[in-house]
C-alpha positions as a Markdown table, in Angstrom:
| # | Residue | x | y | z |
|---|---|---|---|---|
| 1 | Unk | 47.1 | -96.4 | -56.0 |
| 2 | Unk | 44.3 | -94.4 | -58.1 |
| 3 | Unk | 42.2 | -94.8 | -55.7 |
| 4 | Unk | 44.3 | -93.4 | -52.6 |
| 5 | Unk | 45.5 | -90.7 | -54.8 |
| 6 | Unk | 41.9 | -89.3 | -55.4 |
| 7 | Unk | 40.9 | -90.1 | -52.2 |
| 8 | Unk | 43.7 | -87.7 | -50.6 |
| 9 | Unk | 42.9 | -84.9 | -53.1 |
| 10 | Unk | 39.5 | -84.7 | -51.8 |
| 11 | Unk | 40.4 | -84.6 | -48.3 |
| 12 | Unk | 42.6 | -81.6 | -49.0 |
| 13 | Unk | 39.9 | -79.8 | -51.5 |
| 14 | Unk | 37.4 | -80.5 | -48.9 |
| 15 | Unk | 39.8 | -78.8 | -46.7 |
| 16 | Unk | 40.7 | -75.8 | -48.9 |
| 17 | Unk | 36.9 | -75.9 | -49.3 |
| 18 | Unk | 36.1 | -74.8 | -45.7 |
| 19 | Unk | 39.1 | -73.0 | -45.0 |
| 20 | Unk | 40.8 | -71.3 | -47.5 |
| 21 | Unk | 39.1 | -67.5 | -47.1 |
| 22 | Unk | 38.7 | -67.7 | -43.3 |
| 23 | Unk | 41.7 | -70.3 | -42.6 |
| 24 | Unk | 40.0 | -72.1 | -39.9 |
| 25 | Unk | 43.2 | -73.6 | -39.1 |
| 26 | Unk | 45.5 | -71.1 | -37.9 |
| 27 | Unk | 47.4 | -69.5 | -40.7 |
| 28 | Unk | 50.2 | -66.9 | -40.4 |
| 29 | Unk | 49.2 | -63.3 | -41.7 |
| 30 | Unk | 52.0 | -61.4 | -42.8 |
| 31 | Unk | 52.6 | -57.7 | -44.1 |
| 32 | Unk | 53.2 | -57.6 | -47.5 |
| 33 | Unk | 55.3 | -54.3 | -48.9 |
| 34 | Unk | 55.7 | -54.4 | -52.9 |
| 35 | Unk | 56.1 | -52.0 | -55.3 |
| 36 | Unk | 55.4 | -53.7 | -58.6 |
| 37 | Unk | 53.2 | -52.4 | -61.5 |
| 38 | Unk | 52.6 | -56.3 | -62.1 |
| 39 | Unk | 49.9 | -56.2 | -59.9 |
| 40 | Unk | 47.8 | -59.4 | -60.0 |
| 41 | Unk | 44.3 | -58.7 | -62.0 |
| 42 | Unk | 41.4 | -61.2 | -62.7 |
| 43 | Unk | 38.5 | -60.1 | -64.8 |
| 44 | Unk | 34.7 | -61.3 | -65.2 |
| 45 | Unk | 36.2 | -63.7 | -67.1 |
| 46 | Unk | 38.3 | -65.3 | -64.6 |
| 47 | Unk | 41.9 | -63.8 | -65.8 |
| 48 | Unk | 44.3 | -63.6 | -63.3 |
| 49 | Unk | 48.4 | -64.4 | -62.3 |
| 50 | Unk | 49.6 | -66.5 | -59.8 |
| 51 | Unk | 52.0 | -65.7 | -57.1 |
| 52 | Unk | 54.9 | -66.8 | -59.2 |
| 53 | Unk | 53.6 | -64.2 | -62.1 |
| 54 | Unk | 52.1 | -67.1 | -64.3 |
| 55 | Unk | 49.2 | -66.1 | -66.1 |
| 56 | Unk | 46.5 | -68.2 | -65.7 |
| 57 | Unk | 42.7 | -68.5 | -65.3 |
| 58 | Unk | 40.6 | -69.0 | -62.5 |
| 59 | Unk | 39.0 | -72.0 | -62.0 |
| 60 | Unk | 38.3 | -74.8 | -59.9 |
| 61 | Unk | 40.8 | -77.1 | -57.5 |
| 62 | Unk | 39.8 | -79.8 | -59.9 |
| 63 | Unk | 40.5 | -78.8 | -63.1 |
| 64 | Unk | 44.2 | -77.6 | -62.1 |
| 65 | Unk | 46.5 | -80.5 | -62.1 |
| 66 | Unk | 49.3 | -78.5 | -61.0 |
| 67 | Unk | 47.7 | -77.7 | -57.9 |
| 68 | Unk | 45.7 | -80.5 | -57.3 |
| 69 | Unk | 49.3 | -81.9 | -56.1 |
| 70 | Unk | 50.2 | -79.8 | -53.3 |
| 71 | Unk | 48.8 | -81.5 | -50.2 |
| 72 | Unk | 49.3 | -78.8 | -47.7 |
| 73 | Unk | 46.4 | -76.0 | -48.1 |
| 74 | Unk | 48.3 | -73.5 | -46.9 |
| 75 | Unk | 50.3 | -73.3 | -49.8 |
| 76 | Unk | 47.6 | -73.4 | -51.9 |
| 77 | Unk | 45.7 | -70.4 | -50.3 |
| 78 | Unk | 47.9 | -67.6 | -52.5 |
| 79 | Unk | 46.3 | -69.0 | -55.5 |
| 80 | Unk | 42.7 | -68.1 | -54.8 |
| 81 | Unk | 41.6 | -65.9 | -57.2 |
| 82 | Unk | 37.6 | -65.6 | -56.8 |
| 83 | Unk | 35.0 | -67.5 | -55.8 |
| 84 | Unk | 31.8 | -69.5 | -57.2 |
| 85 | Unk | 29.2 | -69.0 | -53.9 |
| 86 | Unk | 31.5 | -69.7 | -51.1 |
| 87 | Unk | 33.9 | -72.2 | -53.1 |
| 88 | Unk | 37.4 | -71.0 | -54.1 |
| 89 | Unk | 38.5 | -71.0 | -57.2 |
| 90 | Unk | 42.4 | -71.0 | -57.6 |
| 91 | Unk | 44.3 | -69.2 | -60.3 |
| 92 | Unk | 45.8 | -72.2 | -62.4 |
| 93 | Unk | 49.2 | -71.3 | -65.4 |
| 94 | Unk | 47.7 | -71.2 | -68.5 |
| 95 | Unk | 51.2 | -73.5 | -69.7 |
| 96 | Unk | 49.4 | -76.1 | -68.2 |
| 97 | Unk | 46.8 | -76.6 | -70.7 |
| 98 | Unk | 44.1 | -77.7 | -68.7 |
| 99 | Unk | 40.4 | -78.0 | -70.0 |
| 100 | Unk | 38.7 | -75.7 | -68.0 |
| 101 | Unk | 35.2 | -75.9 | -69.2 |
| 102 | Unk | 35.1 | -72.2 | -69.7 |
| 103 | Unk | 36.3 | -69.8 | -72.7 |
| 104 | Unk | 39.7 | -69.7 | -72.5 |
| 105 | Unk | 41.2 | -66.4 | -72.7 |
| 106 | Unk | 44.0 | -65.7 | -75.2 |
| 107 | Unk | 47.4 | -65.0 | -73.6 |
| 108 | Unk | 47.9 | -61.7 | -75.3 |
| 109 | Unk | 44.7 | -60.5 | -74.6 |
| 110 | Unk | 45.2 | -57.5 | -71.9 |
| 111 | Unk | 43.1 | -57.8 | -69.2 |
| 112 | Unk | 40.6 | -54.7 | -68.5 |
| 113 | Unk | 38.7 | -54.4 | -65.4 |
| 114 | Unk | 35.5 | -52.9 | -64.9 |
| 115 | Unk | 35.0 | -52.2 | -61.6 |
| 116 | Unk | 32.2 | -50.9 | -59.6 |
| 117 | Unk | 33.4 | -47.7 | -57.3 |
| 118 | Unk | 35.3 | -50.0 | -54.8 |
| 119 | Unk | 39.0 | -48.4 | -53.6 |
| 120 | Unk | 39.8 | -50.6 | -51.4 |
| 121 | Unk | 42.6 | -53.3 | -51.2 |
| 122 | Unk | 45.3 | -54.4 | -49.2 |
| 123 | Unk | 47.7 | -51.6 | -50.9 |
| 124 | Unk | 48.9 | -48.9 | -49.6 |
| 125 | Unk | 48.3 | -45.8 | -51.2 |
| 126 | Unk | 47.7 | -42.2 | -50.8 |
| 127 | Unk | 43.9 | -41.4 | -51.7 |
| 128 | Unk | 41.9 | -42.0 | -49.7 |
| 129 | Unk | 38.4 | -43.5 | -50.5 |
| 130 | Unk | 35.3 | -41.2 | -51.5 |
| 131 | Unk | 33.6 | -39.6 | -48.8 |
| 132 | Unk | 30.4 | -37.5 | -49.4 |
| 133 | Unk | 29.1 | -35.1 | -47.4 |
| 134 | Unk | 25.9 | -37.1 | -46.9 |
| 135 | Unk | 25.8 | -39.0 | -43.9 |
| 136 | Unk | 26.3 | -42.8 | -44.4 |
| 137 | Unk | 24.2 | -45.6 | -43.5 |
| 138 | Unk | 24.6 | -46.3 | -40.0 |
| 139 | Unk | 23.6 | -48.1 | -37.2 |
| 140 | Unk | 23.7 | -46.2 | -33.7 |
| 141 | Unk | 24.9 | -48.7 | -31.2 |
| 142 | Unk | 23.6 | -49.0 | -27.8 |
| 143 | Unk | 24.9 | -46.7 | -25.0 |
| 144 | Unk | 28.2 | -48.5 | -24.0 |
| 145 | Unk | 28.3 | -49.8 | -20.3 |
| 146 | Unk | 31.7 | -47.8 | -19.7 |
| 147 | Unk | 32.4 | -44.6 | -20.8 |
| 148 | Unk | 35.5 | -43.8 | -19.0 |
| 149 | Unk | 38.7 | -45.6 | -19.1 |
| 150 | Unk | 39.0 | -48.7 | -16.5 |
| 151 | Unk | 41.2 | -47.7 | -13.5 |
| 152 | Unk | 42.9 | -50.9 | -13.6 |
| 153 | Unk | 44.4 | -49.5 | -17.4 |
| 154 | Unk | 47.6 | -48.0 | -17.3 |
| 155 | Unk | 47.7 | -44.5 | -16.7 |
| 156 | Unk | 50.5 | -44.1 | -19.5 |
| 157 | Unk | 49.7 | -46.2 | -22.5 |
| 158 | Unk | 50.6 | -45.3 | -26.4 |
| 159 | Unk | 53.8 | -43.5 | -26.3 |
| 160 | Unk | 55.6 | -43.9 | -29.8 |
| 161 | Unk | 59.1 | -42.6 | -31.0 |
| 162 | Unk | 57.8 | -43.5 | -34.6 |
| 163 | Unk | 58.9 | -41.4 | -37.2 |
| 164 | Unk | 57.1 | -40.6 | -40.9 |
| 165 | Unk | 53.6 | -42.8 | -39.9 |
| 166 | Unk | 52.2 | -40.7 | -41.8 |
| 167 | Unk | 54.2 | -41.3 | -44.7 |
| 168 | Unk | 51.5 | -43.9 | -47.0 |
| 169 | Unk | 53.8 | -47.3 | -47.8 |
| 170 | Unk | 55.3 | -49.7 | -46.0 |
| 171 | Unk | 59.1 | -49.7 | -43.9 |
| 172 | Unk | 61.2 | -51.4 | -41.7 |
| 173 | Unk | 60.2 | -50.2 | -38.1 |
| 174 | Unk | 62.8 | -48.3 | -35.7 |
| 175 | Unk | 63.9 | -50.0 | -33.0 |
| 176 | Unk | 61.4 | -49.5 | -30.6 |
| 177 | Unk | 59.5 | -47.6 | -31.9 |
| 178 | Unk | 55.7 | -49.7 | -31.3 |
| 179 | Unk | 57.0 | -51.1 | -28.0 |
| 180 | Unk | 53.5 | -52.8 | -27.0 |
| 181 | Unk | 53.9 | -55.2 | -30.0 |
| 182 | Unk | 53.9 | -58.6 | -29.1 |
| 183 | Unk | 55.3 | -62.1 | -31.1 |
| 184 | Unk | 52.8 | -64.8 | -29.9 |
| 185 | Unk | 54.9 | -68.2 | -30.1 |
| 186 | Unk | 53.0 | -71.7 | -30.6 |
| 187 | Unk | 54.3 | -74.9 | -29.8 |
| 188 | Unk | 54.4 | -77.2 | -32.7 |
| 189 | Unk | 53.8 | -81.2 | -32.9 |
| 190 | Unk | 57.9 | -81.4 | -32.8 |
| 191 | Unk | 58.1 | -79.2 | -29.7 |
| 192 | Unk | 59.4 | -76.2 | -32.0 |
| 193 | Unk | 58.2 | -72.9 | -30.8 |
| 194 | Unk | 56.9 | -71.1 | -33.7 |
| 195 | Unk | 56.0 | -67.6 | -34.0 |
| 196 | Unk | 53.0 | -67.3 | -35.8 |
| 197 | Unk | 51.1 | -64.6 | -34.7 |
| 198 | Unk | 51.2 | -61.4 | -33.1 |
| 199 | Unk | 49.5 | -59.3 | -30.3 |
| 200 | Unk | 49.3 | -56.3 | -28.7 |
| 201 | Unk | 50.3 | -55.5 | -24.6 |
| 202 | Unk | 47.8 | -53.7 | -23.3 |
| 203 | Unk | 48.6 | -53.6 | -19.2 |
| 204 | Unk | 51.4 | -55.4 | -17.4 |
| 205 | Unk | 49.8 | -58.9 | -17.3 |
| 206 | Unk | 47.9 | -58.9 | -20.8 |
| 207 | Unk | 48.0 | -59.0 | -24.8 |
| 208 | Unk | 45.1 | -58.7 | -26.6 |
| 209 | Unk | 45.1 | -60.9 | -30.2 |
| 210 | Unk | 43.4 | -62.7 | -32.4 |
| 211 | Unk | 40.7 | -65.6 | -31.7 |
| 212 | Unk | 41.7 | -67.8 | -34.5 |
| 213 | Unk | 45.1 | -67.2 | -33.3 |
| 214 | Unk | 44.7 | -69.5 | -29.9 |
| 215 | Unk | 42.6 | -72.1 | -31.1 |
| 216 | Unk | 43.6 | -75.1 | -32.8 |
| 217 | Unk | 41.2 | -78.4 | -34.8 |
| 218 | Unk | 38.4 | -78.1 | -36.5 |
| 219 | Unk | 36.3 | -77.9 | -33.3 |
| 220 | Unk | 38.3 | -74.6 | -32.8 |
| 221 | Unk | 39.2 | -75.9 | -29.2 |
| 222 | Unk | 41.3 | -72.8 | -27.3 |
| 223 | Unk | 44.9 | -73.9 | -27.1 |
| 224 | Unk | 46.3 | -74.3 | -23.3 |
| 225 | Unk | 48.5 | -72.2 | -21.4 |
| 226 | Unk | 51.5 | -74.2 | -21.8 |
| 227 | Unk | 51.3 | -74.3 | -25.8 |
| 228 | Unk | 51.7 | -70.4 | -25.8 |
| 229 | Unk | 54.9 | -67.9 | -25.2 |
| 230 | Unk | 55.1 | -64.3 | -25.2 |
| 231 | Unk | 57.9 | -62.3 | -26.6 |
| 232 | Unk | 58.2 | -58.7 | -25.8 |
| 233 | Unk | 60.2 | -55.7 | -27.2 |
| 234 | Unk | 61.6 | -57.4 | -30.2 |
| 235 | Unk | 63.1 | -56.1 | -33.4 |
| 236 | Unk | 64.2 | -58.7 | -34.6 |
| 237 | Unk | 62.6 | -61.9 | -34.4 |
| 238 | Unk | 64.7 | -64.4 | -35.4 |
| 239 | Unk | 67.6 | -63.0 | -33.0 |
| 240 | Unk | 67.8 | -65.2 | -29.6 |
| 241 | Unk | 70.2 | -62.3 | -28.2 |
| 242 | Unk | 68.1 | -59.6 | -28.1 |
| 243 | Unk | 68.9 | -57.5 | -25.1 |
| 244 | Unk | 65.6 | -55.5 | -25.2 |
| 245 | Unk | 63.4 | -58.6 | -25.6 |
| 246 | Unk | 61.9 | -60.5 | -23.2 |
| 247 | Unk | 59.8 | -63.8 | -23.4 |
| 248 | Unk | 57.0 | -64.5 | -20.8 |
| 249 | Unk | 55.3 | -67.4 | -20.4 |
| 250 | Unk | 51.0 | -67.6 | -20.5 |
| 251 | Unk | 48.9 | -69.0 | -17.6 |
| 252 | Unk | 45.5 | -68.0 | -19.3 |
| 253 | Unk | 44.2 | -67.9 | -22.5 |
| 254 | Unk | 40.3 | -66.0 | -23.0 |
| 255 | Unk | 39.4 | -66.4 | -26.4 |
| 256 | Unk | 35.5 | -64.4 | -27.2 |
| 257 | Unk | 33.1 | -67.1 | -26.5 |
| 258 | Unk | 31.5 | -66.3 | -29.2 |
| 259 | Unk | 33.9 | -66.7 | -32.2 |
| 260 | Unk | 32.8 | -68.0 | -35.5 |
| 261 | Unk | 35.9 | -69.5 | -36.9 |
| 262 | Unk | 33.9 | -70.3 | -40.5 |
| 263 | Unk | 33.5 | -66.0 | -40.7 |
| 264 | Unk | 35.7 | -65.0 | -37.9 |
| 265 | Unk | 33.3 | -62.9 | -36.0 |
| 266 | Unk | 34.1 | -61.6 | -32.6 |
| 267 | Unk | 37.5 | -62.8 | -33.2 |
| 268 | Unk | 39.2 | -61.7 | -30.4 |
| 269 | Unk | 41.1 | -63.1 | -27.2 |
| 270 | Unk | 43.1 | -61.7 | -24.1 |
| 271 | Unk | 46.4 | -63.7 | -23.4 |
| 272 | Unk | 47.2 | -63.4 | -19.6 |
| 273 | Unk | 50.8 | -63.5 | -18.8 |
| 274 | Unk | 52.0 | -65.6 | -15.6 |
| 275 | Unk | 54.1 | -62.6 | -15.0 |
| 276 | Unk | 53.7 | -59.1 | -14.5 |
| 277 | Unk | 56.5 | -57.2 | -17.2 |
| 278 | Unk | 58.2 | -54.0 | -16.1 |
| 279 | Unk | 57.3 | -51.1 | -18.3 |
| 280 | Unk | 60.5 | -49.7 | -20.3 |
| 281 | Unk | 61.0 | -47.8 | -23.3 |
| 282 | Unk | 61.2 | -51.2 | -25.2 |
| 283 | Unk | 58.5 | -52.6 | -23.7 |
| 284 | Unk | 55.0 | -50.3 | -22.7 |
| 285 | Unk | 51.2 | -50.7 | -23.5 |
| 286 | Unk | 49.4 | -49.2 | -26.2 |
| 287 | Unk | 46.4 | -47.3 | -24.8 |
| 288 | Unk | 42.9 | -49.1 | -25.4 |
| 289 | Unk | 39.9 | -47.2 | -27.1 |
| 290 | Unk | 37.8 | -46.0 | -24.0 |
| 291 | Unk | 37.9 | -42.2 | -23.6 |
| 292 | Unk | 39.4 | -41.7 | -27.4 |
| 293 | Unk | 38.0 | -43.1 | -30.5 |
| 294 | Unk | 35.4 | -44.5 | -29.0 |
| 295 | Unk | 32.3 | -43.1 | -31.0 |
| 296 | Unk | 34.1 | -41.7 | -33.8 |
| 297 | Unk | 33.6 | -42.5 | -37.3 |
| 298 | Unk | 37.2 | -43.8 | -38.3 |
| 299 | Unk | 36.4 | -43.6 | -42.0 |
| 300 | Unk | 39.8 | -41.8 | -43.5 |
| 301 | Unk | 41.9 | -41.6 | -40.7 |
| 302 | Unk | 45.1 | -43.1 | -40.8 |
| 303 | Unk | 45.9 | -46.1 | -39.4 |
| 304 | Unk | 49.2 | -48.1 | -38.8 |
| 305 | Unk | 50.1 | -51.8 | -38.7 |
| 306 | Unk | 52.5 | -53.6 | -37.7 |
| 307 | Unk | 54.2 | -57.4 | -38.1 |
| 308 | Unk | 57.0 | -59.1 | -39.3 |
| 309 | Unk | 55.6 | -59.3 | -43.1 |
| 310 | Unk | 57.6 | -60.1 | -46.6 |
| 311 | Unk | 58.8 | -58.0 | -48.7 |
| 312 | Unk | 57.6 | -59.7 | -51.6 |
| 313 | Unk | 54.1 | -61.3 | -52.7 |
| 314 | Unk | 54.5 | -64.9 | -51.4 |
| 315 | Unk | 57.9 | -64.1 | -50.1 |
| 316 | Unk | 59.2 | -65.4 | -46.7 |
| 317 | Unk | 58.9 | -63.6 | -43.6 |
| 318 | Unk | 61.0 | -60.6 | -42.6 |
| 319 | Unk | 62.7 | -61.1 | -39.9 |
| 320 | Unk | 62.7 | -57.3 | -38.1 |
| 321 | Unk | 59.4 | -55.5 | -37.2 |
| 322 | Unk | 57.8 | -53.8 | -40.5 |
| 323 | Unk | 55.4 | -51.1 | -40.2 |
| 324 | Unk | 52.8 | -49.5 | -43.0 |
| 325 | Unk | 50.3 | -46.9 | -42.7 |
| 326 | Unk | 46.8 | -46.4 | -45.0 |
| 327 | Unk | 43.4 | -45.6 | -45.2 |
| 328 | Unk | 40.5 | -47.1 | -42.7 |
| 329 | Unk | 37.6 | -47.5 | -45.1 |
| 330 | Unk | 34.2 | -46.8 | -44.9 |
| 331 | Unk | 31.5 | -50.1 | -44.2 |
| 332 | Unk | 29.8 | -49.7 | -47.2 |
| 333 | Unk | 33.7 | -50.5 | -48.8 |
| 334 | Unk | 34.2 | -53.4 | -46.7 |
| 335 | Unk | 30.8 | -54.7 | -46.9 |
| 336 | Unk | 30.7 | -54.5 | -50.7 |
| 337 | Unk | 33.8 | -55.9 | -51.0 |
| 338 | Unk | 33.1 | -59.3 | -49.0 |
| 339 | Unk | 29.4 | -59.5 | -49.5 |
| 340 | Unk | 29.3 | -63.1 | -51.5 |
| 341 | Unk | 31.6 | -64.5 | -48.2 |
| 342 | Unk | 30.8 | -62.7 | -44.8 |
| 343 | Unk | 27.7 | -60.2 | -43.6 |
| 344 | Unk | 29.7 | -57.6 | -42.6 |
| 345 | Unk | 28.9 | -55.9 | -39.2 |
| 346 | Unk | 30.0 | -53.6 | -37.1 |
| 347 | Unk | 32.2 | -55.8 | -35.3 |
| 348 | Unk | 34.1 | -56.0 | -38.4 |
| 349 | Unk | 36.3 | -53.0 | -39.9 |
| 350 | Unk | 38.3 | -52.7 | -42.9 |
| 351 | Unk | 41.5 | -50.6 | -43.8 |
| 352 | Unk | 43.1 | -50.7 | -46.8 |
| 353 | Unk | 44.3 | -48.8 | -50.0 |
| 354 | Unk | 43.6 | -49.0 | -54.0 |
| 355 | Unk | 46.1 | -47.7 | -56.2 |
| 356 | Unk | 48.5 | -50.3 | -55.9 |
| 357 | Unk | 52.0 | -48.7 | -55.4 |
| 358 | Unk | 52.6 | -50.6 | -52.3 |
| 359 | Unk | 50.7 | -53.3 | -50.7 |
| 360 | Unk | 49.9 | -54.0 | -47.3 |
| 361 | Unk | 48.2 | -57.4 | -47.8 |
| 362 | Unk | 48.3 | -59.3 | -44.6 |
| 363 | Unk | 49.5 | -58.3 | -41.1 |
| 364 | Unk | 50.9 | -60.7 | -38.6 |
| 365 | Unk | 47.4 | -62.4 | -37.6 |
| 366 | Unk | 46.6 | -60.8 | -34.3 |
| 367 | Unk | 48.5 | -57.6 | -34.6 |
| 368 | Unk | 47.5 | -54.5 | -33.7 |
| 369 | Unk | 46.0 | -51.4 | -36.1 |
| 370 | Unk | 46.6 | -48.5 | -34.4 |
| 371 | Unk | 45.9 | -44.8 | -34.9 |
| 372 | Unk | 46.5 | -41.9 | -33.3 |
| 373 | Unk | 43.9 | -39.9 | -30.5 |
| 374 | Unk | 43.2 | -36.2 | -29.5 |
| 375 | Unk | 45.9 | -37.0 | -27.1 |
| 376 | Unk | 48.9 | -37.9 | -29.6 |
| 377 | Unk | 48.5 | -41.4 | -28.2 |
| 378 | Unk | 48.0 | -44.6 | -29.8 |
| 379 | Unk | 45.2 | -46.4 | -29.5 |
| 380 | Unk | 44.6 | -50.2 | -30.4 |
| 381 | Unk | 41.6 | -49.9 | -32.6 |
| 382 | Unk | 41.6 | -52.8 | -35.0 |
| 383 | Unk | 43.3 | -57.1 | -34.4 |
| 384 | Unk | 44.0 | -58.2 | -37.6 |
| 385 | Unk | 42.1 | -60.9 | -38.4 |
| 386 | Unk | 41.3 | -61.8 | -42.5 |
| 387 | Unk | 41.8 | -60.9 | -46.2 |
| 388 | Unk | 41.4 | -62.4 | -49.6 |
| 389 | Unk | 43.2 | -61.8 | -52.4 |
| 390 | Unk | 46.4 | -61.1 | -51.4 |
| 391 | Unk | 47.6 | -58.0 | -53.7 |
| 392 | Unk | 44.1 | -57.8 | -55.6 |
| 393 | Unk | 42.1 | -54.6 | -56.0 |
| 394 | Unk | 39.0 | -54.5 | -54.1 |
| 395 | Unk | 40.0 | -56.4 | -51.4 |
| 396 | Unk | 41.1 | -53.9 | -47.7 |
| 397 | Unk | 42.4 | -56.2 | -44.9 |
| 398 | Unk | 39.5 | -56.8 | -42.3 |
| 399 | Unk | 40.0 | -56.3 | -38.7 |
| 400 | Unk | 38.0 | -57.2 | -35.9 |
| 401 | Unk | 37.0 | -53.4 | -34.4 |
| 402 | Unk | 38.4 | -53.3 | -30.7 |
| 403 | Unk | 35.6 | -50.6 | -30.0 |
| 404 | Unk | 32.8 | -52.8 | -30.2 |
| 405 | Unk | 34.7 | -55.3 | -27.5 |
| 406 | Unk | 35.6 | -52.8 | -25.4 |
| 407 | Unk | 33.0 | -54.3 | -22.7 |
| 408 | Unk | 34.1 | -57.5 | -23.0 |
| 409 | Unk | 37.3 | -56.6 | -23.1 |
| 410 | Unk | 36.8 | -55.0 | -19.6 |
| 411 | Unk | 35.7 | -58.1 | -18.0 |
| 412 | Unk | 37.9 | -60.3 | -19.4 |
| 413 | Unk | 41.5 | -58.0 | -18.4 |
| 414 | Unk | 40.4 | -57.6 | -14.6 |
| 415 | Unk | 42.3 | -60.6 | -12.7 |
């Protein structure tokens, strides 16, 4: 019985191992909106407190017999507090009295953080990060192959009756207010239809999401056709009755052929509908990056997300359509911030906050970040994609940056 016991913890830590940062299996995102001074701190030292408010101390899967128990990783990816290299370490009670090797640091100790100049984190605040008047270390890209809008886009695309985006924090959408957002539903082993992602319409016959989102293994294998729905023009997700929402089915799935599901580069994917949706005020597309955004430098502006989050660290799901709004940050933030797990390119982008007043930790994997063009249109500029440290300072939400896809993204939306 030993023997099977330890033999099914490694299988999980091996799991948790290659998984728990980038979640190569597919893992819900969700919003998080809290507004707790409690926020969750770890020092040099390893300090930190769990999801439930435990302190604890940061260490590794094996010296934690609390959670050495739980055989499902996801619930054990909340309790990663830092990392050794690239493995996890998880953020273990104190009350458990484990020998962890390392100085153990006294309960009433308070924890003080010295931090290098890094505001970022999945909160949402109102300062934004420091900008200098020097220019920044960039790269020029290449001359893009299109620099006007495809005529096969909409014509009308990222019309909003949003109310107070600019307002930093996180809120309960209005009805119909972000009418291109899409609930991607996955068929589970039972049969279940599950919604575990979201997306964003972008024309009549398309949603653009998340790579990770439509793949499924360890070999990453792109999910078919028939394991996918669409629902459109929801509010409320767990309502069947919904007058204004519609659910589509999916005849093609194009996931970037390129997409590292270890460091979830290029993660992005176009969902085709096997229907064509009439444009209403519940349901229209968000306008794509092509003739608006496109070569700006996004650091500071506001952008808005979307997804049916929690309203509490490690709480369950909300069930209508949340929204936040924050900071996009600078790539010396975001690259500084995940340098010891991902070289952060241009592909990626990160958005984020650092004060802590309200957190926007995790949006609905797949969902859009949008912000607002010379136009007063929305544009799709960011898919959610990963984040570490749910509620922890220093850590924005990364996105994969639609801009540098919008060439692909041409070829793969023409039928």
């Amino acid at each position: 019985m030993t023997n099977f016991l330890e033999k099914t913890f490694l299988q999980v830590y091996i799991l948790l191992y290659f998984a728990s940062v980038f979640n190569c299996e597919r893992i819900k995102r969700q919003i998080i909106f809290e507004d707790d001074d409690r926020t969750n701190r770890f020092t040099a030292n390893y300090d930190c407190i769990d999801p439930i408010r435990n302190r604890g101390t940061c260490m590794r899967l094996t010296g934690c017999p609390s959670l050495r128990r739980i055989s499902n990783y996801n619930r054990l990816q909340p309790f990663i507090c830092g990392f050794e290299g690239s493995e996890p370490r998880v953020c273990c009670a104190i009350e458990e009295g484990v020998d962890t090797g390392e100085p153990r640091i006294p309960p009433t100790r308070r924890t003080t953080t010295r931090r290098t100049p890094t505001p970022t984190r999945r909160r949402i605040s109102s300062r934004r990060p420091t900008v200098t008047t020097t220019t920044t270390t960039t790269t020029r890209r290449p001359p893009p192959e299109n620099l006007l809008k495809p005529s096969f886009l909409p014509a009308r695309c990222g019309i909003s009756n949003a109310t107070d985006t600019r307002v930093v924090g996180g809120r309960e959408a209005d009805p119909g207010s972000w009418p291109w957002m899409a609930v991607v539903f996955v068929e589970k082993r039972n049969g279940v239809m599950s919604p575990d992602c979201g997306g964003a319409l972008v024309t009549n016959r398309h949603v653009v999401t998340a790579a990770h989102c439509v793949v499924t293994g360890r070999s990453s294998t792109t999910m078919s056709p028939r394991q996918l729905s669409i629902r459109l023009g929801a509010h409320n997700v767990a309502s069947s009755n919904d007058p204004s929402a519609i659910e589509v089915g999916v005849d093609g799935v194009r996931r970037h052929e390129r997409f590292d599901p270890r460091t979830y580069r290029n993660d992005i994917a176009v969902i085709r509908l096997n229907r064509a949706v009439p444009f209403t005020s519940r349901v229209s597309p968000i306008c794509l990056p092509y003739d608006s955004l496109r070569g700006e430098d996004l650091t500071g502006r506001k952008g808005t997300v979307i997804g049916f989050g929690t309203t509490a660290f490690n709480g369950p799901s909300s069930d209508v359509l949340m929204q936040a709004t924050f900071d996009i940050q600078s790539q010396e933030v975001c690259k500084k911030a995940y340098e010891r797990e991902v070289n952060i390119t241009s592909v990626y982008m990160c958005a984020g906050v650092d004060t802590g007043e309200k957190d926007s930790c995790q949006g609905d994997s797949g969902g859009p970040l949008m912000s607002v063009g010379k136009d007063g249109n929305y544009y799709l500029v960011g898919v959610v994609s990963f984040g570490k440290l749910c509620g922890q300072p220093g850590y924005p939400g990364v996105y994969t940056r639609v801009t540098e896809f919008l060439d692909w993204l041409t070829r793969n939306l023409v039928e």
